[in-house]
N, C-alpha and C positions, 0 to 999 in steps of 0.2 A: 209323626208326619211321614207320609212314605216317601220312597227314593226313586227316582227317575231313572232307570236302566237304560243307554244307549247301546244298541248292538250293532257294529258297525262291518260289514263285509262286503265283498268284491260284488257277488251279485244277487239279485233276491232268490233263489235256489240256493243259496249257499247259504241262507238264514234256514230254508227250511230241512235242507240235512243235516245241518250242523247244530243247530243252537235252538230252535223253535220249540222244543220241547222243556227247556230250562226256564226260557222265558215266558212260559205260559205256567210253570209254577211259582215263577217268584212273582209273576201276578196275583195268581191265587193263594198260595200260601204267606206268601212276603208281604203280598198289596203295594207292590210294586207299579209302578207306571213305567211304559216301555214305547220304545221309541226305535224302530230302525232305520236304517242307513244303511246304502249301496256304493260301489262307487261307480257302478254303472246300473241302470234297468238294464244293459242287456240291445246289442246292435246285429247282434250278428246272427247266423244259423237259420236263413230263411233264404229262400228261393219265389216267394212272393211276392213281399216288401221293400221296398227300398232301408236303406239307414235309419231313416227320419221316421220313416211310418213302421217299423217293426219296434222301434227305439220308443214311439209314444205307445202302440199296442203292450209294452212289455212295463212301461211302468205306471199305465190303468190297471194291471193286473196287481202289479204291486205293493200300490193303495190297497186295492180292495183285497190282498190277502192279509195285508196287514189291520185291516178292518176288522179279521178274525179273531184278532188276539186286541181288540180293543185297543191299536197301537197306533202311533204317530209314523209317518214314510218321508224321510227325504230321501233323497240324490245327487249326489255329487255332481253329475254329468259328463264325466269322463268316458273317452271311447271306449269301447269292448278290447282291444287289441292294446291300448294305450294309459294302462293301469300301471305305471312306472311311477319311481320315486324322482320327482323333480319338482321346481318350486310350484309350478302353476296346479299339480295335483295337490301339494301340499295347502296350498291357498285355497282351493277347493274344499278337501278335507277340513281343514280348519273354520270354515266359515260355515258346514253342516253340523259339526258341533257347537259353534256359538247361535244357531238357531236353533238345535233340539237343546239346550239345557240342562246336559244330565247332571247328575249328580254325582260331585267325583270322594271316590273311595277313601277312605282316610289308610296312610299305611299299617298296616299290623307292625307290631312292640318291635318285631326283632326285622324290620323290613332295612335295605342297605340300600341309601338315598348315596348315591355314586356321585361324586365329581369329578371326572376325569382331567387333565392339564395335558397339553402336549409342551415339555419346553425342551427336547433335545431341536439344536441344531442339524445342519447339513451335513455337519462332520460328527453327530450324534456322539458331539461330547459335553452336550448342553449343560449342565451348570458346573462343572467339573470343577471350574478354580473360583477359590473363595476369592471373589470381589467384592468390598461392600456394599454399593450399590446393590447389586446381586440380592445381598443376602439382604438386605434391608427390604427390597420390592417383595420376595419371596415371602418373609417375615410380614406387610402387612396384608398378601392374599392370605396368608393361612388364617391373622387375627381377623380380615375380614369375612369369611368366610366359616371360621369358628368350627372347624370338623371334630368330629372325635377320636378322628384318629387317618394317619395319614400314611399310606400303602408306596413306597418307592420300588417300582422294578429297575433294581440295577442289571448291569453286565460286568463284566470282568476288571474297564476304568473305571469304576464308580461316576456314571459321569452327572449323574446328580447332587454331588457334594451342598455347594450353595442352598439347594432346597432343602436338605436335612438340617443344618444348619440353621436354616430359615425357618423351619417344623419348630423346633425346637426352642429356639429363642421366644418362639410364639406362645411355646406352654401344651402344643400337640404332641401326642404320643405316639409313638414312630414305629412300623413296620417295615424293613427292609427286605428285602431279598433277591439273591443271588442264584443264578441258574446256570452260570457258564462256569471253568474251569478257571482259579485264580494263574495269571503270570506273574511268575517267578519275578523279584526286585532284584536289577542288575547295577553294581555301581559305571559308570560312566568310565570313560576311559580317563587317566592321568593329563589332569591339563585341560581339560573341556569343561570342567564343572570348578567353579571357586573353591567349592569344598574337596577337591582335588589335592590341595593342598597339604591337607590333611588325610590321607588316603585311609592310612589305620582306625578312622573312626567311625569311616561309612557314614559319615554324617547324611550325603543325596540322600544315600538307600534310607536313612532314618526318617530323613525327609517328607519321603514319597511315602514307604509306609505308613505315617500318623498321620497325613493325609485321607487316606484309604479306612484306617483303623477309627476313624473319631466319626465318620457315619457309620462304622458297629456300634461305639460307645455311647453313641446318644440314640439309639434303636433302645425298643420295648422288646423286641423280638427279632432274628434274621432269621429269615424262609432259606432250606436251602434243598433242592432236588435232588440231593443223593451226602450219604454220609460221607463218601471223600471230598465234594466239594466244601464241605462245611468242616474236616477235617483240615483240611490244606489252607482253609482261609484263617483256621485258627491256629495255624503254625506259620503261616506265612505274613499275615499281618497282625497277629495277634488277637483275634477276634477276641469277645468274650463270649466260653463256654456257655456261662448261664443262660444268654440272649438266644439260644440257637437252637434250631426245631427244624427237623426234615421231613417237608410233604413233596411227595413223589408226584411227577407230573400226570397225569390221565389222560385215557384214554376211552373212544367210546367204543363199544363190544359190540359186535356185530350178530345179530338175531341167532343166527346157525353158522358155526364152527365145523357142521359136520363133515364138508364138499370133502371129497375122494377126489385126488388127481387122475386122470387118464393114466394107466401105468404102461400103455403102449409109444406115449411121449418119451422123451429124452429127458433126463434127470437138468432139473433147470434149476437157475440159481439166483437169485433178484437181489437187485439195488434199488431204491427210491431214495432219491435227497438231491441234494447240492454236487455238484462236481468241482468239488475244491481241492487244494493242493491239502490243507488239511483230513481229507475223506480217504485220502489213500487207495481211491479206488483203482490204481496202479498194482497195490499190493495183489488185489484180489483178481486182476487179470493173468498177474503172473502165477497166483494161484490155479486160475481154470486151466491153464497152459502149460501147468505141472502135473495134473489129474491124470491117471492112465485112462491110456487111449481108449480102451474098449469102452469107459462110461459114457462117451461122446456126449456130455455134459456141455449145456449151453446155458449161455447170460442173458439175464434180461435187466437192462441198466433205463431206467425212467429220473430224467434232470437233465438240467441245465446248469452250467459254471463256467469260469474264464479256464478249468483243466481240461471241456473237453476236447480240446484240438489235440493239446498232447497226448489224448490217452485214444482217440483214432489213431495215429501216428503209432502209440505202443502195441494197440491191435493187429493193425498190418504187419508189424515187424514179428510175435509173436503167430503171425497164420492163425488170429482166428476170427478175421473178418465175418464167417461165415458160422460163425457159433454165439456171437454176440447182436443181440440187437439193441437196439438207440433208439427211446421211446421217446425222448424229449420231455418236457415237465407233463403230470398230469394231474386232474383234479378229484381221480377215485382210482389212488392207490389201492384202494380192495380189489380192485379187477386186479390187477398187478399179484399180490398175493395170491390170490384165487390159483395162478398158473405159476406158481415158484414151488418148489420140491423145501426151500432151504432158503432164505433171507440172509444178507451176511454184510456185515459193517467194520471195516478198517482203519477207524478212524484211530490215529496219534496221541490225540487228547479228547475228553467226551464228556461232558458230566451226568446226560441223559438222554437217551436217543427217543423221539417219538415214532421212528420209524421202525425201530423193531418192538415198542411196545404195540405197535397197529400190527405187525406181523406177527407174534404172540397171542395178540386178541383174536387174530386168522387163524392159530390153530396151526401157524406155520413152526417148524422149529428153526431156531437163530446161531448164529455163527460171531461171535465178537472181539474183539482185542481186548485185551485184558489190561483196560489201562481208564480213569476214574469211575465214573460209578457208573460203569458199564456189567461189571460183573456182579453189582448188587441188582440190576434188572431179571438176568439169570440166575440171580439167587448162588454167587458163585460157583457154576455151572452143573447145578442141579436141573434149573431151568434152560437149560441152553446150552450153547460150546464156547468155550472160553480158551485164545488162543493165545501165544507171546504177539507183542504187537509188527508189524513190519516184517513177520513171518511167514512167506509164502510156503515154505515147503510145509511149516506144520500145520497153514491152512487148508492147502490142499491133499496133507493128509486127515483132515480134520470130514472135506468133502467127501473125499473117495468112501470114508466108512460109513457116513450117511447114505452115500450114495447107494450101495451094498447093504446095509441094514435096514429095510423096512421099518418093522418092529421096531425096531431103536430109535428110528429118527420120530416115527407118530406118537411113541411115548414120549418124546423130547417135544412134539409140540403138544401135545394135552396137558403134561406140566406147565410148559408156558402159560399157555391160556386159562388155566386156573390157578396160577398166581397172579394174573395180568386181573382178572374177576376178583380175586380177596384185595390187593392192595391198589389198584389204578384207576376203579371204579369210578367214573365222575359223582357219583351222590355220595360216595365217601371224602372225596378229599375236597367235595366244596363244602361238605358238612366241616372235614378239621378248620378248614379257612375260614369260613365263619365262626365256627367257636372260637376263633384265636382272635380274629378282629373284633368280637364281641367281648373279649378279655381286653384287652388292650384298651378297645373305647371305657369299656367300665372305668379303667384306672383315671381316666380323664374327667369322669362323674362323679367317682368316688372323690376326686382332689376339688373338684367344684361344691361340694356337699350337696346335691341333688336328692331335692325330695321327692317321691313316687310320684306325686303329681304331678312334677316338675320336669319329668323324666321326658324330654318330646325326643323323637328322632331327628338328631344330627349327623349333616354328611360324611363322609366317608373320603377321604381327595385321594387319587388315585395319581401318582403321579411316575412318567414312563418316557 
């Protein structure tokens, strides 16, 4: 029996540069039946017609080229201008597929049927304390739901506890992982906590760590972004070694790396991120402000935080009002790169920065503190410069000889950029991610005894 192909796009021009050539062979080769959909014929772009009369001109047109292809034409009826995601398009769309009837594709073997949950709170420490209420609710969406396997993105307070718990109790097999820097476990002062009592035993800090430690222990696997984060969790709460696997965050590579700075510009220096009291981007002011003078080296700082009021305040006091500009948040960082000589990040604690793997992938060279798995992105500064952290002076002598050295600094960013291409790849590390969730769910097939036929695709619960 052949299959009903629906092709569904914006306007009927868009069927015929885009896809008209596909679907006039899975007609003939496939024997296929084919069916388009617009979500508009098309209102606009006349100076003769009104709305209504270019609007019906353009989709008699549309019948009849889809007459060409022996095909079926609906319409959504949606404006030209007003192709937005909202309910009444959705209603629209949805009710030109339940009149064309296509035929919907069955998933291929290794296809990943997502469930996504949102259950962090406003204080996004959503299931942190084991209640049992909690864990009981958690425990029947996972049996009802039956996944094969269950994906936790933690942060630093595990604040998904109760739902691992709940995974688990259920018989799902459990992925964790961790992307932030673990905090150190601190006992409580003398007197504040019962276990106070007993100071020598640390009992709190025992406490709070088997908390933290028993969503590693019932994980199939912990993800973790960089080897010292996955080193420090497993000396700090004890992770287990064996559960634990480092895939590096990605990044996506930009077509050409080649662009040459203007070398008549002033040796420029960029920040893109967060302006937090963690970012330290205090440090690196007091770096530019240390630079000899003749580099007349300027900043280009792109974000928003509750630090930058202090750190205008530290600019005027340091005079370099006029060397620093404030781009405010933006949404293509590449332009940003494009005009930096040097990217540089002073962060205190870091487990992986996306911003210097994006400035790496630009071919820029980087500048880092030498503090969590910041110096494995540099490849212990093979890739990059690796500084002590909260070090202005040896950052800004870290600038000045970039500054001064051509040659040094563009070999500093072609290394980057081609380590950033062998390990940060987005088709490589969704490739590791899925073979690892593909392992994992096995282990829940193989405990069910699953026979080949038997084998259908089950969800995946993503839970964040």
């Amino acid at each position: 029996m052949s299959k009903k192909i629906l092709a569904f796009m914006a306007h009927p021009d868009d069927v015929e540069f885009k896809c008209a050539g596909t679907l006039a062979r899975l007609q003939k080769e496939a024997g296929c039946s084919i069916a388009i959909a617009t979500a508009t014929s098309g209102d606009c772009g006349s100076v003769e017609h009104d709305l209504h009369e270019i609007a019906r001109i353009r989709h008699a047109e549309a019948v009849a080229a889809a007459k060409v292809l022996d095909a079926e034409y609906y319409c959504a009826g949606c404006n030209d201008l007003l192709i937005t995601y909202n309910e009444e398009n959705l209603r629209r769309f949805v009710e030109v597929v339940r009149k064309a009837k296509p035929d919907l594709a069955e998933p291929a073997e290794d296809t990943l049927d997502i469930r996504r949950v949102d259950w962090l709170d406003h204080t996004f420490a959503g299931d942190r304390d084991y209640t049992m209420n909690r864990i009981r609710d958690r425990r029947r969406w996972f049996r009802d739901v039956a996944p094969d396997a269950a994906l936790f993105v933690q942060s630093s307070n595990t604040p998904l506890r109760a739902s691992v718990l709940g995974a688990a109790l259920a018989g799902v097999p459990i992925v964790t992982t961790h992307r932030t820097m673990p905090w150190p476990v601190e006992d409580p002062p003398s007197g504040r906590h019962v276990f106070g009592l007993l100071p020598g035993l640390h009992l709190h800090r025992r406490k709070v760590v088997f908390k933290t430690w028993l969503t590693g222990r019932l994980a199939r696997a912990i993800v973790y972004n960089s080897r010292q984060v996955r080193a420090d969790y497993e000396h700090l709460y004890g992770y287990p070694s064996g559960q634990g696997i480092v895939i590096p965050n990605a990044v996506e590579i930009p077509a050409d790396t080649s662009a040459e700075r203007d070398p008549a510009c002033p040796f420029t220096i960029g920040y893109v991120g967060r302006l937090g009291r963690e970012k330290r981007v205090d440090v690196l002011l007091e770096a530019v402000a240390r630079m000899h003078a003749d580099q007349k080296a300027r900043l280009l700082v792109y974000g928003e935080g509750p630090e930058k009021p202090n750190l205008l305040q530290l600019t005027d006091r340091l005079g370099l009002s006029h060397r620093v500009t404030w781009g405010g948040p933006t949404q293509n960082p590449a332009w940003v790169y494009d005009r930096c000589d040097v990217v540089v990040l002073c962060s205190r604690r870091e487990s992986s920065s996306n911003m210097i793997l994006e400035a790496m992938a630009a071919g820029r060279p980087v500048v880092v503190s030498s503090v969590g798995g910041l110096p494995e992105l540099v490849d212990q500064g093979r890739a990059g410069i690796c500084v002590p952290p909260l070090d202005a002076g040896a950052l800004a002598a870290a600038l000045d000889y970039l500054a001064i050295h051509d040659d040094f600094r563009r070999a500093v960013g072609r290394r980057g950029c081609e380590r950033v291409r062998r390990l940060h790849d987005p088709r490589i590390v969704a490739n590791t991610w899925r073979n690892l969730l593909q392992t994992v769910a096995g282990m829940k097939r193989v405990h069910r005894n699953r026979t080949p036929e038997a084998a259908e695709t089950q969800p995946l619960a993503l839970v964040r």
